[in-house]
C-alpha positions in Angstrom: -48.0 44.5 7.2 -45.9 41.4 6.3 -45.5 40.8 2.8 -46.0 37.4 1.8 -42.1 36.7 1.1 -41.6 37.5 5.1 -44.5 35.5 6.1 -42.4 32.8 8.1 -39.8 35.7 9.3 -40.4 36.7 12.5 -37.7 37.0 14.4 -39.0 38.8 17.2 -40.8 36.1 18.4 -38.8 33.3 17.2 -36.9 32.9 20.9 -40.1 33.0 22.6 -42.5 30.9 20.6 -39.4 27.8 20.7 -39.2 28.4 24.3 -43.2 28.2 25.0 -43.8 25.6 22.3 -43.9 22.8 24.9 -46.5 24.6 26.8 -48.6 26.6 24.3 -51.1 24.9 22.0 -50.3 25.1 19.0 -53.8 27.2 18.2 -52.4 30.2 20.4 -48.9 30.5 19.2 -50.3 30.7 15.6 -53.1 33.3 16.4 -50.1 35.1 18.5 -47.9 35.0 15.4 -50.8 36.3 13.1 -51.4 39.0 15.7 -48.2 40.3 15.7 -47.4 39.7 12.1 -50.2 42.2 11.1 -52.1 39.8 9.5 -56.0 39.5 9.5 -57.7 36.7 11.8 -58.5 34.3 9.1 -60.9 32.7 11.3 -63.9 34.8 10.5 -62.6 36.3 6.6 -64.8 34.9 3.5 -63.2 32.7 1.1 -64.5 30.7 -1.9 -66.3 28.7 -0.2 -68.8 28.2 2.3 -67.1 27.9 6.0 -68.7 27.6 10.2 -67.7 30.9 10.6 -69.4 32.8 7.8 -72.2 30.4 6.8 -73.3 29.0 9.6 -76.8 28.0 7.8 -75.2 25.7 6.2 -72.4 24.3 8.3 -71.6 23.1 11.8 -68.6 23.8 14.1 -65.6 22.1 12.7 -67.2 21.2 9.1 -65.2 22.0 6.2 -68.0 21.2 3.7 -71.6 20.3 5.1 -71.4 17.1 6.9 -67.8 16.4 6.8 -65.6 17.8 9.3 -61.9 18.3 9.0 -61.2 16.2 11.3 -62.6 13.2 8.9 -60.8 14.3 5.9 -57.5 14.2 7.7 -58.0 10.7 8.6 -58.8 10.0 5.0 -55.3 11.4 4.5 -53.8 9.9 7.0 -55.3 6.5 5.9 -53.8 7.3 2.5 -50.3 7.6 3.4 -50.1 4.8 5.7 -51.2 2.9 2.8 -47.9 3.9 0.8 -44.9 2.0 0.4 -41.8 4.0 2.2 -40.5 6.7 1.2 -42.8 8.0 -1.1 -45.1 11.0 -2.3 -48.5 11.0 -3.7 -49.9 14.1 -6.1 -53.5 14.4 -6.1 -54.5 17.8 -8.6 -57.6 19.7 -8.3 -59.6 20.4 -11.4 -59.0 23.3 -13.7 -61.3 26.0 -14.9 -62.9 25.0 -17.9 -63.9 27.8 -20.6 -66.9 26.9 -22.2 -66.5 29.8 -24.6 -64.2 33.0 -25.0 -64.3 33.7 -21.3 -67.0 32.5 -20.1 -66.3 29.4 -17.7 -68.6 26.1 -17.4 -69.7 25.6 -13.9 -67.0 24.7 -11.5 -66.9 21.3 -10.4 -64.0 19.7 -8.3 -61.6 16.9 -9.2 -63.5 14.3 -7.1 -60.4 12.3 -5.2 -59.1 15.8 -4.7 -62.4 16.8 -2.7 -62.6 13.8 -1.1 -59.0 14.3 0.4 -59.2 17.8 1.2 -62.7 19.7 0.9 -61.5 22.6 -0.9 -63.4 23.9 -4.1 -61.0 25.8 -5.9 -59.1 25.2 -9.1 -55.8 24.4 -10.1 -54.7 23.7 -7.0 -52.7 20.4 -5.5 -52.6 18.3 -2.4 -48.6 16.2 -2.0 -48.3 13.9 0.8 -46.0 11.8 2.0 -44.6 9.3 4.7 -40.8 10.6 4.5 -39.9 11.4 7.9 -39.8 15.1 9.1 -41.4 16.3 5.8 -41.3 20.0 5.1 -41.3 22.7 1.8 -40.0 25.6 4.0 -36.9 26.9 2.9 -33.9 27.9 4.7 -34.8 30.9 7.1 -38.5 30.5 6.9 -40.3 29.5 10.0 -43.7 28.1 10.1 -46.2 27.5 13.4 -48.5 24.9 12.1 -52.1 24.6 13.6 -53.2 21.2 14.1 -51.3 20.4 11.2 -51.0 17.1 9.4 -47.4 16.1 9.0 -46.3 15.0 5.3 -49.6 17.0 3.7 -49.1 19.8 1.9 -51.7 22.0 -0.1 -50.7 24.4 -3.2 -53.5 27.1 -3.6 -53.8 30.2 -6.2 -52.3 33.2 -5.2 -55.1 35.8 -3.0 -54.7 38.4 -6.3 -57.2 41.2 -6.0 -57.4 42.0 -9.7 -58.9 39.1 -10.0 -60.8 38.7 -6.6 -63.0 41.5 -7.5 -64.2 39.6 -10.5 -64.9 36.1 -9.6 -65.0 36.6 -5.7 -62.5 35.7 -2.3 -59.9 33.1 -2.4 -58.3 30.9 0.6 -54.8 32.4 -0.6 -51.6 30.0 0.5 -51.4 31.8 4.0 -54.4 30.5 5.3 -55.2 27.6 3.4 -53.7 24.9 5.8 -55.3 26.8 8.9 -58.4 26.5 7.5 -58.0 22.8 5.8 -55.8 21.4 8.3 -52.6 20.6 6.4 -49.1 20.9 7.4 -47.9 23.5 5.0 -49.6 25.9 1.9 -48.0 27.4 -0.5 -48.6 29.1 -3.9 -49.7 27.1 -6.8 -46.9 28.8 -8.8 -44.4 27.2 -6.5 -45.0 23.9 -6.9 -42.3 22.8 -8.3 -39.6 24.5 -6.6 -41.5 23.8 -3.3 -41.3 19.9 -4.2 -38.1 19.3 -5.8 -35.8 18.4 -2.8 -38.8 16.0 -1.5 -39.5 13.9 -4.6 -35.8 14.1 -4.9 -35.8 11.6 -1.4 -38.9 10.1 -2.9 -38.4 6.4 -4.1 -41.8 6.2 -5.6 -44.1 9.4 -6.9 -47.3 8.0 -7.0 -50.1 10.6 -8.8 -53.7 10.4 -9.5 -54.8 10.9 -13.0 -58.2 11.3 -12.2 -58.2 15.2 -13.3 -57.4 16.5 -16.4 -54.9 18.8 -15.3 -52.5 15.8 -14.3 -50.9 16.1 -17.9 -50.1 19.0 -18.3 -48.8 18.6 -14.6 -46.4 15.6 -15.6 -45.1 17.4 -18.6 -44.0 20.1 -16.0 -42.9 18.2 -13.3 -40.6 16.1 -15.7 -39.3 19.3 -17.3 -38.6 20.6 -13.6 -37.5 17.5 -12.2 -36.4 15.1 -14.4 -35.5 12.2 -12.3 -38.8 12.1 -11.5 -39.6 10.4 -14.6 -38.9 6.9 -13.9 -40.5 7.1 -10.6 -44.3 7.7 -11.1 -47.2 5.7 -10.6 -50.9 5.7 -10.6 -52.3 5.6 -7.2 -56.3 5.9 -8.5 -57.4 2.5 -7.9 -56.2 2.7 -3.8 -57.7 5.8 -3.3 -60.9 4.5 -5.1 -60.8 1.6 -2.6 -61.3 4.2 0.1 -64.0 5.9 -1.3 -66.0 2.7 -2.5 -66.7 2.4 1.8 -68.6 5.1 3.2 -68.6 7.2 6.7 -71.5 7.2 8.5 -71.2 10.7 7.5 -71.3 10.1 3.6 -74.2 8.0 4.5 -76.1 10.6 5.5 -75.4 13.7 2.8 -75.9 10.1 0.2 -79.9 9.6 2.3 -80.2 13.3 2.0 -79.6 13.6 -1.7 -82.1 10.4 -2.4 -84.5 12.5 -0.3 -84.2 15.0 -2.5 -84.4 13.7 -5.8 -87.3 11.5 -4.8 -89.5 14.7 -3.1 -88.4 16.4 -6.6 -90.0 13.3 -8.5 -93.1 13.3 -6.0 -94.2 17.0 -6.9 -93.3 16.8 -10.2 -95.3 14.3 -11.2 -98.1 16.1 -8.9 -97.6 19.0 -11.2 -98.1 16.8 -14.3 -101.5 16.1 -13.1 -102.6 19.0 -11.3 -100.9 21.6 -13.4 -101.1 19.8 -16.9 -97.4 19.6 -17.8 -97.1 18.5 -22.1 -93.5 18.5 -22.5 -90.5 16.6 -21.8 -89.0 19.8 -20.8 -91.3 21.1 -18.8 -90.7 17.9 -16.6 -87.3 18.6 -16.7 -87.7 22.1 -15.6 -89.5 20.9 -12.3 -86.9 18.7 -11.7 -84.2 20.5 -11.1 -86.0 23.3 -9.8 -87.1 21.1 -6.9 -83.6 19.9 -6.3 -82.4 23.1 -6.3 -85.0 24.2 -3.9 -83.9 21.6 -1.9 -80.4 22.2 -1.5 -78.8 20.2 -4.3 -75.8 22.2 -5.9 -76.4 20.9 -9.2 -78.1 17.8 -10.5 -76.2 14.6 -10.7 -76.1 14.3 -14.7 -78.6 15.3 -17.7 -82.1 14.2 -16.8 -83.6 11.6 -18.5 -87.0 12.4 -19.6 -88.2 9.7 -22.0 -92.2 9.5 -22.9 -93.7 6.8 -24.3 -91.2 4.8 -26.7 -88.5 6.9 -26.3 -88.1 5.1 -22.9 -86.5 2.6 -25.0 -83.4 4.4 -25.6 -81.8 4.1 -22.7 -79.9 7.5 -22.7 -82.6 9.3 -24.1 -81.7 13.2 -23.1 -82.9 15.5 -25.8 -86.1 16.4 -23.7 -88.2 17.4 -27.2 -90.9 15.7 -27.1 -94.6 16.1 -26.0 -95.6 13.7 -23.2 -98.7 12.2 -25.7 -99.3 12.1 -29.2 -102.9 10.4 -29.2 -105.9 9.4 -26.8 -103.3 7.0 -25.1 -101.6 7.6 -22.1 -98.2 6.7 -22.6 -96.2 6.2 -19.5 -92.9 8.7 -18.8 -89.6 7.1 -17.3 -87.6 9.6 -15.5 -83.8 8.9 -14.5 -82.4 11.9 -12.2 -80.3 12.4 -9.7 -79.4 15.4 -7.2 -75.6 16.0 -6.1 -76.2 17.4 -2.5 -72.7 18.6 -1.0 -70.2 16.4 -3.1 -72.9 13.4 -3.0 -75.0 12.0 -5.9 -78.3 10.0 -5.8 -79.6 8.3 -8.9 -83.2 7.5 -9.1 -85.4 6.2 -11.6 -89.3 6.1 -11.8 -91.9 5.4 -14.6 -95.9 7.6 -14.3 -98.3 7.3 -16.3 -98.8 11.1 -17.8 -102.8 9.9 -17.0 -102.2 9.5 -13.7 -103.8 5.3 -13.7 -101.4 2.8 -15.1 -103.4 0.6 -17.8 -103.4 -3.1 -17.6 -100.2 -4.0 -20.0 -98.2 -0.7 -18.5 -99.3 -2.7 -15.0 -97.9 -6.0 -16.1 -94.4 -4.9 -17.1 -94.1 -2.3 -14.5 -94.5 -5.1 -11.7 -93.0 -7.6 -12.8 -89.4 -5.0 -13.2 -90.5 -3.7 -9.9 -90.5 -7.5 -8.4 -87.1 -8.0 -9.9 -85.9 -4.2 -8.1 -87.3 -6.1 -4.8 -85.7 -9.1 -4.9 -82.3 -7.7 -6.0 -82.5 -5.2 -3.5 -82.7 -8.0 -1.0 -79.3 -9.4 -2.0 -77.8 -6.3 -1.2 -76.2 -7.7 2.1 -72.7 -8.1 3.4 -73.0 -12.1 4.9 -74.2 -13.1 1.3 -70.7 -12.9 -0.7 -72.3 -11.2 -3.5 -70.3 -9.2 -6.0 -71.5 -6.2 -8.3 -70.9 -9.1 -11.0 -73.0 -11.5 -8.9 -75.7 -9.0 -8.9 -75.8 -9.0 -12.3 -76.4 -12.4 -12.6 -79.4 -12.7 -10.3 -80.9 -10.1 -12.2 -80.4 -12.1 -15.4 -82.2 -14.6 -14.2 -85.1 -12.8 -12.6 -85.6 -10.9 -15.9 -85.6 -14.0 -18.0 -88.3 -15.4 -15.6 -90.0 -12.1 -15.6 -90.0 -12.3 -19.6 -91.5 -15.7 -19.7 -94.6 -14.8 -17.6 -95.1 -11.8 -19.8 -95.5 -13.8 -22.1 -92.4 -12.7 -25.0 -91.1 -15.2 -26.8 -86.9 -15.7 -26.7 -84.6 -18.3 -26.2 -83.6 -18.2 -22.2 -80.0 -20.4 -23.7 -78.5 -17.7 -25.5 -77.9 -13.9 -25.0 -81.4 -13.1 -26.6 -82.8 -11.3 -23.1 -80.2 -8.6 -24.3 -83.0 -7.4 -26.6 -84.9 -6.0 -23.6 -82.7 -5.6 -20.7 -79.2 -4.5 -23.1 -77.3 -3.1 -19.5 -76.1 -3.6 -16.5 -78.2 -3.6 -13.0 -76.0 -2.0 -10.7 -73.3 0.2 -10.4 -71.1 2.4 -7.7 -72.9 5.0 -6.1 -70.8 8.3 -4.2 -69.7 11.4 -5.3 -69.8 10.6 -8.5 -72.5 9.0 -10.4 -70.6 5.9 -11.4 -68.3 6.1 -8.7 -65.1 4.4 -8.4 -64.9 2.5 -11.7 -61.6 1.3 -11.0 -63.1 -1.1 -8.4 -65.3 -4.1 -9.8 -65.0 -7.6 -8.1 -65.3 -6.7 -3.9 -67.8 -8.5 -1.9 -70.2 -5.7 -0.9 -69.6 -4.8 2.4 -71.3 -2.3 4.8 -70.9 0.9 3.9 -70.8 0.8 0.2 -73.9 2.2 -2.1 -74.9 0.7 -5.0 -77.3 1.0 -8.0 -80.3 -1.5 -7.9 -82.1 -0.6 -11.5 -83.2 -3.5 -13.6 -85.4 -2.9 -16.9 -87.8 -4.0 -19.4 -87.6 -2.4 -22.7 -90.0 -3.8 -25.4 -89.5 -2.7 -29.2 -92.4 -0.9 -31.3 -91.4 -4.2 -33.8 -90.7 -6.7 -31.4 -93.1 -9.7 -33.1 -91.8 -11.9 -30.5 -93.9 -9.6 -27.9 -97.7 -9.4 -27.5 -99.0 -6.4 -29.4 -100.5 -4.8 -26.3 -96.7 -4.4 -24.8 -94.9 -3.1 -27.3 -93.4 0.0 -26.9 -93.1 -0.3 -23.4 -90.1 0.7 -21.6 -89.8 0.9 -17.7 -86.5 0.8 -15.2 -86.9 1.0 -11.6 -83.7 2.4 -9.7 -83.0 2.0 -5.9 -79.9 3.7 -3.9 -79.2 1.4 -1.6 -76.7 1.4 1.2 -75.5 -2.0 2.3 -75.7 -3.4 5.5 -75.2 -6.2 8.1 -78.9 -6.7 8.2 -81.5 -5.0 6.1 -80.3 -3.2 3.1 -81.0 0.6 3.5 -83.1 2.1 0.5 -81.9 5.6 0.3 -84.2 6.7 -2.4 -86.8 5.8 -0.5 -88.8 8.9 -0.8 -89.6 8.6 -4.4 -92.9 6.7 -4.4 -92.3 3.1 -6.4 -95.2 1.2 -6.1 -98.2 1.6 -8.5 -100.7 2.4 -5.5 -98.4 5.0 -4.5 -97.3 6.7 -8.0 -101.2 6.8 -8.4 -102.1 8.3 -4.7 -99.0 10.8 -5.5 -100.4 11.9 -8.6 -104.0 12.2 -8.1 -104.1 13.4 -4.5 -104.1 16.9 -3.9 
């Protein structure tokens, strides 16, 4: 067996493989130099992560996580460098392991322009690329066949160590990380800096994303290491966010998938709150995420919102403690939730009555937020020049109207609608729930996902209000994917009209 230091020494076959290389592909002279270097056919082995070969219940030929192949996420890459001025080198860190106490790790959860450049779900890890020609990290006397690699993209991995694969499970390991992720070179995440140091040496510009929280503690060691590297850095976050803010028809798809999700969740939940006679905040909760989970999601998208009666009007409201009625009333329950489905988020918000029949004030308010939803949602085209700002503004006014008719008392000249509708209606939607926050003023476009999720929020002391409204709070949130034409609702499954929140809760 070849050790890992002898991995790119093998000098029995170096005459050959140079001789053939013009007429080999490049897939056979590296399974020929595995085969003969004693190493294990890395096609089929498990790693940390789901992969074709070894999962193939969850993913298709050629995917590298379910839905993307690695084909896409080297044109991501790709796009990235071209986008960077000469002769330079971008850093993009995975997250680290978090400890949520003693040893006992929080839930893993990539560094999200790391997974979008690369699809690997492993910590402390690190992607480099660059556009200076004939790129390598080999050293002298180490030879490399790459397989369909990318030149100038390089991918630092932990160490395969067994010790520690026993406890928390099989790694990639750097000698088969760019095979199976289609980079140009892997090494050890221990060798980062030596690996790097003649490259960002040639480097003009180091650009970095800060996005993870490891990049600090990365500088601090790349300085120390390298110290002419100091006066060369820059943030590269925003471009990279520019990217993401347009999505594949891919993303598009796993971003549909997890709004189906979410919304069937909300449909049998509020089911069970007739049928089954859910009190709690909690137990809502509970039913949730266990139909989001059932459904595929990983994880949900953030803390479930959970708010019954009045405690809709705090707009964060997360604590999940209390009973879903107090009295002979049936309050309404507003539910904000979301499902992260293979790296993509949905966030979807819906108001029941815990009843099952709306009364005639929870009616009122709840169309006249859902007719501002619809008409917002109509907006959401590429020919009409509007902004995430611009959307904000239409809303303004739709709210102030809707206000009016309800019949509370404010003045429409001043900032007095911020009483009941205190935030913003929109907001980035992708792999993470506010996605891309670095990008605020483009003209939606097709491709990009934004929140549509106006509100009505009326206080218990609001004398401004008529009696019979207050303490009524109710948001209606959309997914929606824009488009030449028609803007495509991709929450669509959750049921949002009255008639069908009713049907969904009474019919068995």
């Amino acid at each position: 067996m070849i050790t890992r230091t002898h991995r790119f020494l093998l000098p029995v076959y170096l005459s050959t493989l140079h001789a053939s290389r013009s007429s080999l592909n490049r897939g056979v002279i590296h399974q020929i130099v595995r085969n003969a270097s004693g190493f294990p056919d890395p096609t089929h082995r498990v790693i940390g992560q789901p992969r074709p070969e070894t999962h193939p219940h969850l993913l298709k030929h050629g995917e590298v996580t379910p839905g993307i192949t690695k084909g896409e996420y080297s044109d991501r890459r790709r796009r990235l460098v071209r986008s960077l001025p000469p002769a330079s080198v971008l850093l993009v860190p995975s997250a680290p392991e978090i400890i949520m106490s003693n040893d006992i790790p929080y839930i893993f959860r990539q560094n999200t322009n790391f997974l979008y450049l690369t699809g690997f779900q492993e910590p402390d890890a690190m992607l480099a690329l660059t556009n200076i020609p004939n790129p390598s990290l080999m050293k002298h006397g180490e030879f490399a066949v790459a397989y369909n690699h990318d030149p100038g993209s390089f991918l630092f991995v932990r160490d395969r160590v067994a010790a520690r694969e026993i406890w928390d499970g099989p790694r990639a390991g750097p000698d088969d990380a760019h095979f199976i992720f289609g980079t140009q070179e892997s090494y050890s995440s221990s060798q980062i800096y030596d690996r790097l140091g003649r490259l960002l040496d040639k480097a003009e510009r180091v650009y970095f994303s800060s996005s993870s929280p490891s990049w600090t503690q990365h500088r601090s060691k790349l300085i120390d290491n390298i110290p002419k590297v100091q006066h060369k850095l820059f943030n590269y976050d925003e471009t990279i966010e520019s990217m993401r803010v347009v999505k594949s028809p891919a993303e598009l798809s796993l971003m549909k998938h997890a709004g189906d999700v979410a919304g069937t969740a909300f449909r049998r939940t509020i089911r069970a709150v007739k049928r089954d006679g859910l009190k709690t905040e909690s137990e809502v909760a509970a039913h949730l995420e266990f139909h989001c989970k059932m459904q595929g999601a990983q994880r949900l998208g953030f803390p479930p919102v959970v708010a019954a009666g009045s405690n809709a009007l705090t707009l964060h409201y997360v604590s999940d403690t209390d009973v879903l009625h107090r009295s002979s009333t049936s309050p309404l329950v507003l539910v904000d939730v979301g499902a992260e489905v293979d790296g993509y988020n949905s966030d979807i918000t819906r108001v029941f009555p815990v009843s099952g029949r709306f009364t005639e004030p929870q009616r009122r308010v709840y169309n006249a937020v859902l007719e501002v939803n619809m008409k917002c949602i109509e907006v959401c085209r590429s020919n009409t020049g509007i902004t995430l700002a611009g959307l904000q503004s239409v809303s303004v006014v739709l709210i102030k109207d809707a206000l009016k008719k309800l019949g509370v008392r404010f003045n429409p000249d001043n900032r007095e609608y911020l009483r009941y509708f205190p935030h913003n209606v929109t907001h980035w939607l992708g792999m993470d729930l506010h996605d891309t926050p670095k990008i605020s003023d483009l003209e939606l476009v097709p491709g990009m996902v934004v929140t549509i999720e106006p509100g009505i929020y009326i206080p218990l002391d609001d004398v401004n209000a008529p009696e019979e409204l207050r303490g009524i709070g109710v948001r209606i949130e959309d997914d929606v994917a824009v488009t030449e034409s028609s803007p495509l609702v991709l929450s669509s499954a959750a049921p949002k009209t009255i008639e069908d929140i009713e049907a969904a809760m009474n019919t068995e």
